[in-house]
N, C-alpha and C positions, 0 to 999 in steps of 0.2 A: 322374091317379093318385087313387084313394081315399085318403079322411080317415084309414080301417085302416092302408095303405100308409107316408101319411106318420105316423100316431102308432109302426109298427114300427119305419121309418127313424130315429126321429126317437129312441126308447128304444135302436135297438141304435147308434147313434152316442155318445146320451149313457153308456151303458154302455163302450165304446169309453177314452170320456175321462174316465171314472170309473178305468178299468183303467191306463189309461195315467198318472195320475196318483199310483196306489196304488204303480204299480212302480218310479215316477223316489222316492216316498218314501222307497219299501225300500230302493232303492241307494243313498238318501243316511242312510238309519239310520245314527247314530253312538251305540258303546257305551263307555262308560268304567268296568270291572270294577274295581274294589282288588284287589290279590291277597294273598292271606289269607297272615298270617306264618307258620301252620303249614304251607301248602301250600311255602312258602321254605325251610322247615325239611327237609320231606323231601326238596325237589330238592336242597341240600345234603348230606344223610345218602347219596343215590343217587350224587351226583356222587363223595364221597370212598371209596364204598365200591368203586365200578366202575373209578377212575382215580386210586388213589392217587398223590402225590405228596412230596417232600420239605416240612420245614415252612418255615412262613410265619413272613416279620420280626415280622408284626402276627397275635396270637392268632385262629387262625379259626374262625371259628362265626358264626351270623346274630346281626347285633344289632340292636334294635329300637329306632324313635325318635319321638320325638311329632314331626307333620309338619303343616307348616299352607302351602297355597300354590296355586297352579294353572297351566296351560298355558295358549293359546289362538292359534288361527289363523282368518284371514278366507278360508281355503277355501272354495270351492264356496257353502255358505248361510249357514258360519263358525260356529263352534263355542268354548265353554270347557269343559275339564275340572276340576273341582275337588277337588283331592286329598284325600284318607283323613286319618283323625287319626293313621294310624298306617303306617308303611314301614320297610323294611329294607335294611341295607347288608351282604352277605355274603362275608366274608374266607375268600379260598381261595390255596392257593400257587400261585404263579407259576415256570416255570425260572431268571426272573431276580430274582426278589421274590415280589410279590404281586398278587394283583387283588381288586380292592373293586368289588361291582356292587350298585350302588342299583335297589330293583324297588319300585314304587309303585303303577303300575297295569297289567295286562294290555297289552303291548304300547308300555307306556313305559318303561323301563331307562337309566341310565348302568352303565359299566362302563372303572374306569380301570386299568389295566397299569401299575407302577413296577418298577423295577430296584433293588437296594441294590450302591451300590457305595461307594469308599475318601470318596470324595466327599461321600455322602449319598444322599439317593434321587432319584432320576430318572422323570420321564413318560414313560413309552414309548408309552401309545395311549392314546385317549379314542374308546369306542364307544357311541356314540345309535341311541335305537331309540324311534320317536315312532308313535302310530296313531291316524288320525283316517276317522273314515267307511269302517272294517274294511279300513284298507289302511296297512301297514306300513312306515313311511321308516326305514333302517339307514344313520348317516353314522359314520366310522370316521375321526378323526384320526391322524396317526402324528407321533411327536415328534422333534424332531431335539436333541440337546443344552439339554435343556429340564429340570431343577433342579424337585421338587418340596418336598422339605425338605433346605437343605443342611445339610452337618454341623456338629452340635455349635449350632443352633437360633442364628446371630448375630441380633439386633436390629436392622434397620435394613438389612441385606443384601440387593441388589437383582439380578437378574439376567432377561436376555431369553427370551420366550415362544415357539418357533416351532415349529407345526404346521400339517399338511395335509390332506390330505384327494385332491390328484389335482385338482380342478376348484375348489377353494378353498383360500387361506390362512387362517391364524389368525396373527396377531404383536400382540406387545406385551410386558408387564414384569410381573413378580412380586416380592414381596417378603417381607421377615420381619417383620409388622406390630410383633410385640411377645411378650410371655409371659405369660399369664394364669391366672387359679384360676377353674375352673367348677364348680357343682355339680352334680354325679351321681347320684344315687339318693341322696342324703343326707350326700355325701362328697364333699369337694373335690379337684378334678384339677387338676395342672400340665401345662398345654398353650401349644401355641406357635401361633401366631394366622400364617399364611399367605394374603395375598390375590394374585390373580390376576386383573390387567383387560387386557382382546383385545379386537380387532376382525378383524371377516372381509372377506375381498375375494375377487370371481371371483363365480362359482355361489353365492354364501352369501355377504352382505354385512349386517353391523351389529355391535352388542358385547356385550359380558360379561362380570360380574363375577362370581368364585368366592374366596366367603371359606370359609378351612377352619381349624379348630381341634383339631389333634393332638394325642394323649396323648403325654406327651414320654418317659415310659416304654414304652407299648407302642408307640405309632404308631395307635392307634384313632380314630377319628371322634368327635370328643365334640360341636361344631356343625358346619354346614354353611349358609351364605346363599349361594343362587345367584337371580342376576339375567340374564336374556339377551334380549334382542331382535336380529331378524332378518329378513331380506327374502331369498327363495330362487326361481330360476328355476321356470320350472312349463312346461306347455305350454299352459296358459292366463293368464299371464303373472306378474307378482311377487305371493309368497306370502307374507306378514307372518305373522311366529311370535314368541307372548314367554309369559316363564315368570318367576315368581317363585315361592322355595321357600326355607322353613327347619327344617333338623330340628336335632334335641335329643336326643341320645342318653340313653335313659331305664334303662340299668345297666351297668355294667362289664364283666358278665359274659356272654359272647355265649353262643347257643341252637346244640344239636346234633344 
């Protein structure tokens, strides 16, 4: 074979593994967008204008919060996302309460379902939505007699955590930390300090704590500290996920 021969072979192989290398990149592109409170704003304004519903325990409109924290999984090349200074929690009615859905970045969301009844308010789902390397994970807890603020805010009041998911539990205890004064936009709130610590077992195994800080007037978000580590089946074997996060609700008055 000619010197010609082999310098072609030898450019269209390396081109080859040029290509080949350019394309496993691209697959592994990972994007982490903020999404912008004005764009929450209108998918709010859309949602209530198309699907009205009865009103909400907790005043609804988007509220905005100072937000410091991040995701992070040892996927594939493994990845951290590091959250915006700014997110939002947007209160819409529920048929049995209400739903508060946290949107932070494009394709990461909570979104929790309560109930209001004689009792107090009750969890009825917890839905996650996590995206890493433009591929979408949706886990969806469902609660079984699980207590988010009981009534009348006791001090000290403890009671058991138990949700699912179908190929994972969630158990453990919640309680009424305490009653505090936070400041708001220049104005102190009385809220009741609720934390929640689980562990998971099945398909999803580690823990998590969710501190939460209620307007004890309205039922608003005034803090949120969530901590969570995790270890999740894959088919390419155990996937370690953790997230630290704290917002700070920066006005009273939520966005319409």
């Amino acid at each position: 074979m000619s010197r010609k021969a082999l310098f072609v072979g030898a450019t269209a192989s390396g081109a080859a593994a040029v290509a080949l290398v350019a394309g496993w990149l691209l697959f592994l592109r990972d994007r982490a967008e903020p999404v912008a409170v004005g764009d929450v704003v209108t998918s709010f304004r859309e949602e209530t204008e198309t699907a009205p519903s009865g009103p909400s325990p907790v005043p609804a409109g988007v509220y905005v919060y100072d937000t410091a924290g991040f995701e992070r999984t040892d996927a594939l090349t493994g990845v951290t996302h590091r959250y915006p200074r700014r997110s939002t929690i947007t209160v819409t009615a529920d048929p049995c309460g209400a739903r508060l859905r946290w949107d932070v970045l494009r394709g990461r969301s909570t979104t929790w379902t309560f109930c209001v009844r004689a009792g107090g308010w009750w969890l009825a789902s917890q839905d996650e939505r996590h995206t890493f390397f433009g591929r979408t994970e949706r886990t969806t807890y469902v609660c079984e007699n699980t207590p988010l603020r009981p009534a009348g805010d006791p001090v000290g009041a403890r009671w058991p955590v138990a949700c699912g998911t179908g190929t994972a539990e969630e158990r453990g205890r919640a309680s009424v930390v305490g009653r505090e004064r936070l400041r708001v936009g220049g104005r102190l709130v009385a809220t009741v300090h609720v934390r929640k610590v689980t562990s998971f077992t099945g398909a999803i195994r580690g823990e998590t704590t969710h501190d939460l800080w209620l307007a004890r007037e309205t039922g608003v978000p005034v803090r949120l500290v969530m901590v969570s580590r995790t270890t999740n089946d894959s088919a390419v074997g155990d996937v370690h996920y953790e997230e630290e996060v704290s917002l700070q609700l920066l006005t009273l008055v939520p966005r319409r």
